[in-house]
N, C-alpha and C positions, 0 to 999 in steps of 0.2 A: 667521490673519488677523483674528479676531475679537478677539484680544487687543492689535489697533494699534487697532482703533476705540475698545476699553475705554479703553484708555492717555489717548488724547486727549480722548473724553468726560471722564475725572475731572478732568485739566486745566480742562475749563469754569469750575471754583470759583476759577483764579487770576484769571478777567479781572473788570476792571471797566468795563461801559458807557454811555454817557451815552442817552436818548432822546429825541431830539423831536419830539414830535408832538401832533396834534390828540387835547384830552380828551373823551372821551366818556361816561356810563354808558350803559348797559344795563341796562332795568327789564325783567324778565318779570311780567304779573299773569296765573295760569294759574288755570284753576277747570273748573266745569262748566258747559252751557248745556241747558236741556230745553226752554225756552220760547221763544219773541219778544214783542218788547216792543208793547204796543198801539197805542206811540205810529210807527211804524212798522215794516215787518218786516224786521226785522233781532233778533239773535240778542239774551238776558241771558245776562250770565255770571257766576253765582257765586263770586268770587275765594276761591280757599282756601288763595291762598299769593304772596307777593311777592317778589320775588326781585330784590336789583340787583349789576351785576357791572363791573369797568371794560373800555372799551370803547375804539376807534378806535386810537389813539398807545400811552395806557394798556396796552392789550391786549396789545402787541409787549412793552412791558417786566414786563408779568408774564410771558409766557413767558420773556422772559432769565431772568429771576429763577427761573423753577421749573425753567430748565435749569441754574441752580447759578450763575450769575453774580451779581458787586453792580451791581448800577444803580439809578443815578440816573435820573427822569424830568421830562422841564420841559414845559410848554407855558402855557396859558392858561384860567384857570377864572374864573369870575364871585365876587360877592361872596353868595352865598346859601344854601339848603338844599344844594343839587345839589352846590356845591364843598364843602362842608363834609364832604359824604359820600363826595364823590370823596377828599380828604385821610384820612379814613378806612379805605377801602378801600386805597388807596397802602399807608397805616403797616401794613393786616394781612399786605399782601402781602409783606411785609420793604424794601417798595420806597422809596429817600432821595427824599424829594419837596420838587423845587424849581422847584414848579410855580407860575406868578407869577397873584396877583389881579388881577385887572382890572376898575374898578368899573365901565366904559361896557357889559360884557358880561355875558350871561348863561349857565352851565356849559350846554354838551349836551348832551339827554338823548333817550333815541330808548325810548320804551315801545311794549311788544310785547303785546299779549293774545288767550291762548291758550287756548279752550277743546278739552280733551284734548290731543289731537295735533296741532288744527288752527290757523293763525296767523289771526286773522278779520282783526287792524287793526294798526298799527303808528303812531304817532304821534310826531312830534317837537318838539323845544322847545330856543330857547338859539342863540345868536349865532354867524351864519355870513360874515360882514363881513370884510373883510381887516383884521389889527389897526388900529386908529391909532395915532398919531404916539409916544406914549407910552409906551406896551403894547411898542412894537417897539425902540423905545431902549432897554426895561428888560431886555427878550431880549436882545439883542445883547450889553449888559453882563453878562446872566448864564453866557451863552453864552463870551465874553474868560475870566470867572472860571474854569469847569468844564472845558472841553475840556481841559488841559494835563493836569487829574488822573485822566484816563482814558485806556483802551487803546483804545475804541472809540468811536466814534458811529451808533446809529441816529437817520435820518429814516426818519418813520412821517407821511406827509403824505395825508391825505383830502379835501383842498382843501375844508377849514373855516376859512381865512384866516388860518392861524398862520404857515404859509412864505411871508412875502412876497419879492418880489427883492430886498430890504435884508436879510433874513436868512440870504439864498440865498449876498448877494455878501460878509457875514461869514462864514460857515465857507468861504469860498474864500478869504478873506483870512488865518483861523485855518491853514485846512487847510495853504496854500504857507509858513508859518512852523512847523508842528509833525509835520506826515506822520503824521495818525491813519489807521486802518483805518474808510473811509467806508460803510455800508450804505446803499441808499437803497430804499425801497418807497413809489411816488408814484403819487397817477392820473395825472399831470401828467409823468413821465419826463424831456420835453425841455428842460424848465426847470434843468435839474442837469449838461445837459451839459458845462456851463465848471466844475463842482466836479470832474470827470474822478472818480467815486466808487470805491472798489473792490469792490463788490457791485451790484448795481441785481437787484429781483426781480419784474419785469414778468409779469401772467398774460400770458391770450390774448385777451382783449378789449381789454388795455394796449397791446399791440405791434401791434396791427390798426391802431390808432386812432393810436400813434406812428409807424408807418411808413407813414400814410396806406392804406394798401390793405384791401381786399375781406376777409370772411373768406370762410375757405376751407372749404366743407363737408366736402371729402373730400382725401385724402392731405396733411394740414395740416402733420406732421412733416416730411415730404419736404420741403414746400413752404419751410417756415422755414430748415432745415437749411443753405440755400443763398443765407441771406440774411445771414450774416453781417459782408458789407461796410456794407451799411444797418443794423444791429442799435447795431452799433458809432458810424457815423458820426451814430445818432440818439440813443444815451446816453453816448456817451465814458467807459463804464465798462471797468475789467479785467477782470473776470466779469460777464457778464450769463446769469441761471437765469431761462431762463424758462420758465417753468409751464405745464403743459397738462394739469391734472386725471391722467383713468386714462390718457393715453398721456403720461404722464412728465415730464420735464425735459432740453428742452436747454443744456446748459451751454457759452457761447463764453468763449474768452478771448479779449479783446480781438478783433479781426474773423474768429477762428478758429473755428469748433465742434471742439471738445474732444469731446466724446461725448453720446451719448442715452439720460439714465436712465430705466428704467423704474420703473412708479408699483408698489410695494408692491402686492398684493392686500389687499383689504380687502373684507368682506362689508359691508353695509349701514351705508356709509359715511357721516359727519356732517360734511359737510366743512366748516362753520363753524368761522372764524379757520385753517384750515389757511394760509393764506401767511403769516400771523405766527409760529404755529411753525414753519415752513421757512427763515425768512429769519434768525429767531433762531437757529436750529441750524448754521445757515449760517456766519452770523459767528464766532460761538463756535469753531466748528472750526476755523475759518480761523485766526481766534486762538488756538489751541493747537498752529496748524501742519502742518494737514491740507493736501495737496493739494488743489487744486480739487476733481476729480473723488469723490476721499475726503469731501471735505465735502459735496458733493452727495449722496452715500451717505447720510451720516450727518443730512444733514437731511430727507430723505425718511425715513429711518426715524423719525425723532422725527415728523413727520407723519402718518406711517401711525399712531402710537400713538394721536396728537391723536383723530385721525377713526375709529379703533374704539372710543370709547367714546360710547355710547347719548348722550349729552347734551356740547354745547357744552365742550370743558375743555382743557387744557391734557398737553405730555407732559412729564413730570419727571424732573427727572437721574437720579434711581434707574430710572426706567422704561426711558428709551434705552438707561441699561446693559444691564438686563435684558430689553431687546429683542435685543440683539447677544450676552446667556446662552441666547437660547432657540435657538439654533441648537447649545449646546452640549448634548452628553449627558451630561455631568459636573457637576455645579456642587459646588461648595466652597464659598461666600460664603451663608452663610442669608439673609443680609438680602437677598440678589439675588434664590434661591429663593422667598421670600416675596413679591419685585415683578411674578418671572413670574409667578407662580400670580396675583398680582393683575390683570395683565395679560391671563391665558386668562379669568377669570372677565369681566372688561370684555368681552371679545369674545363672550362669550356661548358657551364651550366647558366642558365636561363634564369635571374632573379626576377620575382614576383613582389612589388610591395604594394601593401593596403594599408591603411589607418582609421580607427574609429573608437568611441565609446565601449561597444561591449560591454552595458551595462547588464543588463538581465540576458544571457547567450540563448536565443531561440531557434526554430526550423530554419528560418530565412538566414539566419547570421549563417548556420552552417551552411547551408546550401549555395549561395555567395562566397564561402570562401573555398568549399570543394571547388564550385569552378571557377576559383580564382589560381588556387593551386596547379589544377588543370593546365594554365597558359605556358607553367615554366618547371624546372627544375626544384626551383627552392622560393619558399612563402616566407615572408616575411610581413609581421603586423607591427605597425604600430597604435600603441593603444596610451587615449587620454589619462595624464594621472588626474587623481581625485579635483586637486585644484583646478587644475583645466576646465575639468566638468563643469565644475560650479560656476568658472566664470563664462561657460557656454550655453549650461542649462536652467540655471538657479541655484539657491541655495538647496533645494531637495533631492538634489543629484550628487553625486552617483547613489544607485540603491545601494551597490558592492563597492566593498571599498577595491584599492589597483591588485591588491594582493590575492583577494579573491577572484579577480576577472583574471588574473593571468595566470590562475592555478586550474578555472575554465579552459579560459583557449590553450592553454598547456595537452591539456587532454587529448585535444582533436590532431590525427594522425597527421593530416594536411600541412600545420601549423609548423614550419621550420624553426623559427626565433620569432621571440615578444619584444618588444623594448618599448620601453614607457617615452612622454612627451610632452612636451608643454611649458610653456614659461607668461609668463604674466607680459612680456613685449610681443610673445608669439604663440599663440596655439595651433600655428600650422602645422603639418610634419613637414614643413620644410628643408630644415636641417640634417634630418636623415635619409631626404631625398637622396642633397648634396652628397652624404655617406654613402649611402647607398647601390645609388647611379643605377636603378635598377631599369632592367628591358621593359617593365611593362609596370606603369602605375595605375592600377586596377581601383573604382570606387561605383557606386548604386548607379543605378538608373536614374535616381528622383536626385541626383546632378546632371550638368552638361558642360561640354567644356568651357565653358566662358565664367561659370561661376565657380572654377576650379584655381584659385592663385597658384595653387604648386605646378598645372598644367606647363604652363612656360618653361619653368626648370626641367622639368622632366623629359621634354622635348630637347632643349638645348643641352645635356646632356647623351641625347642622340636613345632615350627610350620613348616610349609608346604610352598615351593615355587608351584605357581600355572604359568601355562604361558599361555596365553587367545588369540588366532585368532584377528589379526585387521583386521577390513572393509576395505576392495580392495579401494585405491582410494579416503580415506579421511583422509587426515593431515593437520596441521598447516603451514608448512610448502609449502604444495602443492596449499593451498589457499591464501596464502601471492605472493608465487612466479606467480599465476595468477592474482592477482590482479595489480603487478608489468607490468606484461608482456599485459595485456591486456590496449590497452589505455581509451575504455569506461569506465573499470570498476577502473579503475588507477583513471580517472575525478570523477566521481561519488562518489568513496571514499572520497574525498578532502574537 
């Protein structure tokens, strides 16, 4: 199953999307404070670092973008500092920026200061007006230009006065002349109902406030689940996902509920920007040809990626993939290898690596990798291919071929991912050390660290050599050359 999600995710790289939406940046100034200021009490903060990011509309099209799509993004920026660095930002992000100046405006900018962990202020700046008369004739024509050369359109609307209903009632004019794939993520939902969109990604504060009623404190899924006739008749979308943090996503189609996904676990979750990567992963799917409910999958998982990493960021095409490898215990693709492993370290988990033959799997092999398992989070093996063997043990090795030892160590619970190794320059596990970068490289007893060449690496990488007791009396070896020497057991094998 994991290989229909892979299939589709790499697809992402053929779409290209259009965005519009409201520009934003995003300044963080973060520092320290130990004092208050004399002139009242309230906090100093020593800035010891500035940081600015794109924000609002922006935001949705660098997720498209870091989920492997091309897009284009338009909205509206000012003629000043602010835009200049917003057009910066756009160009590092790979993002085609055909975002229009408008000299009556000023770009918005929402600054944040944060001493340590804690947000003390937030301030903003820059023009929140519905366009004028000009600014929205110059959209509209850009809007006629761009839509035909895309697969898709997002609206990213923060009701910062870019979507007026002249802009509303050109992509319904575009849309009934060209049938794009319409996303829409609005505080404003009901404004879109006559675009008839095929996405709309309303949270739960969206759909209270569109469907007029109460929230609901308790049994809220229930409660929505049955409201599908209203859900419908208030966005006139084909899918409407909507959002409810840890208890998941209902997905309607059309006045239907389709199903209730649940939210990914996630420990200490960041859930900033999380509905711009959902809505992005969303599209995308859809655009590769994902059923609904498939696409719902696959964009909670690109959110759950968003939200386990310790700081504000984005999930990335290689990431999704290798969110949908980590379910596997096999990996074959190094470069995917290297996005899990980047991906348990975001999450704040403990890799484990070991390497060996696993020729014939005995007590001792288990027993050594239980407590290897033990040390961390996540096991990782890697195991000699056939060739390896032979050029390590003889030509009468391996007893199994790689297919069979790793459909063994597949087995044992312990065992997080296999990936095979070896090359005729190298049969160290060197190279997936380097991948790797794991906390603790774990190998027998009957080594020590001097006769270990990966030792160095794995140390300079900033992990741990660990060396672990083997069981008196069980090897591969020990049981091959009985099996040799005993003649029942010699017949019996045959």
């Amino acid at each position: 199953m994991e290989l229909i999600y892979q299939t589709l995710i790499k697809d992402f790289t053929k779409s290209s999307v259009l965005v519009i939406g409201d520009l934003m940046i995003d300044t963080y100034l973060k520092g320290a404070s130990t004092r208050l200021t004399p002139e009242a009490p309230v906090p100093v903060v020593d800035i010891s670092s500035c940081v600015s990011v794109l924000g609002g509309g922006a935001n949705t099209a660098a997720n498209l973008r870091q989920l492997g799509a091309n897009v284009t993004f338009t909205g509206i920026m000012g003629s000043d500092h602010a835009g200049e660095l917003a057009a910066s930002l756009l160009e590092d992000a790979g993002i085609r920026n055909k975002v229009i100046v408008c000299n009556t405006r000023a770009t918005i900018v929402k600054t944040r200061v944060i001493a340590g962990q804690q947000l003390l202020t937030r301030y903003d700046e820059g023009t929140e007006l519905p366009l004028d008369a000009n600014c929205e004739q110059e959209l509209i024509a850009l809007l006629e230009e761009e839509v035909l050369q895309h697969d898709a359109i997002v609206v990213a609307d923060y009701n910062k006065g870019l979507i007026t209903p002249a802009v509303i009632s050109a992509l319904e004019r575009l849309n009934s002349r060209y049938k794009k794939f319409i996303a829409v993520d609005a505080k404003h939902l009901g404004q879109f109902r006559q675009l008839r969109p095929s996405l709309v990604k309303p949270n739960y504060p969206e759909i209270m406030q569109l469907l007029q009623v109460e929230n609901m404190p308790v049994n809220r899924v229930h409660e929505l689940q049955e409201k599908g006739t209203a859900v419908f008749a208030a966005t006139g979308a084909a899918i409407t996902a909507l959002t409810l943090d840890e208890d998941g996503a209902l997905i309607f189609t059309g006045d239907k509920l389709l199903c209730h996904m649940a939210a990914p676990k996630v420990k200490q979750p960041n859930v900033s920007g999380a509905g711009d990567t959902y809505i992005s992963a969303f599209t995308l799917a859809c655009l590769a040809g994902a059923a609904p409910a498939t696409a719902a999958e696959i964009a909670g998982a690109a959110a759950a990626v968003a939200i386990g990493k310790s700081n504000t960021a984005y999930c990335k095409h290689a990431e999704l993939l290798a969110y949908f490898s980590m379910k596997d215990k096999y990996i074959s693709d190094l470069r995917q290898l290297e996005c899990v492993c980047d991906m348990y370290r975001a999450q704040g988990k403990k890799i484990v690596f070991t390497n060996g033959c696993f020729d014939i799997l005995h007590s001792g092999h288990v027993s050594y990798l239980n407590r290897a398992g033990e040390l961390g989070d996540v096991l990782i093996v890697g195991i000699n291919t056939d060739d390896s063997i032979r050029r390590l043990k003889g030509p009468e090795r391996p007893i199994n071929s790689l297919s069979d030892r790793m459909q063994v160590l597949a087995g044992l619970g312990v065992v997080t991912h296999i990936v095979a190794f070896g090359s005729k320059e190298n049969d160290t596990p060197e190279s997936l050390i380097r991948l790797v970068k794991p906390h603790f490289f774990v190998k027998g007893g009957d080594y020590n660290r001097e006769s270990l060449p990966e030792a160095a690496i794995v140390e300079k990488l900033g992990g741990e050599v660990i060396l672990l007791p083997l069981v008196k009396g069980r090897s591969t070896s020990l049981i091959i050359r009985r099996i040799y020497t005993n003649p029942v057991l010699k017949v019996s094998s045959l």
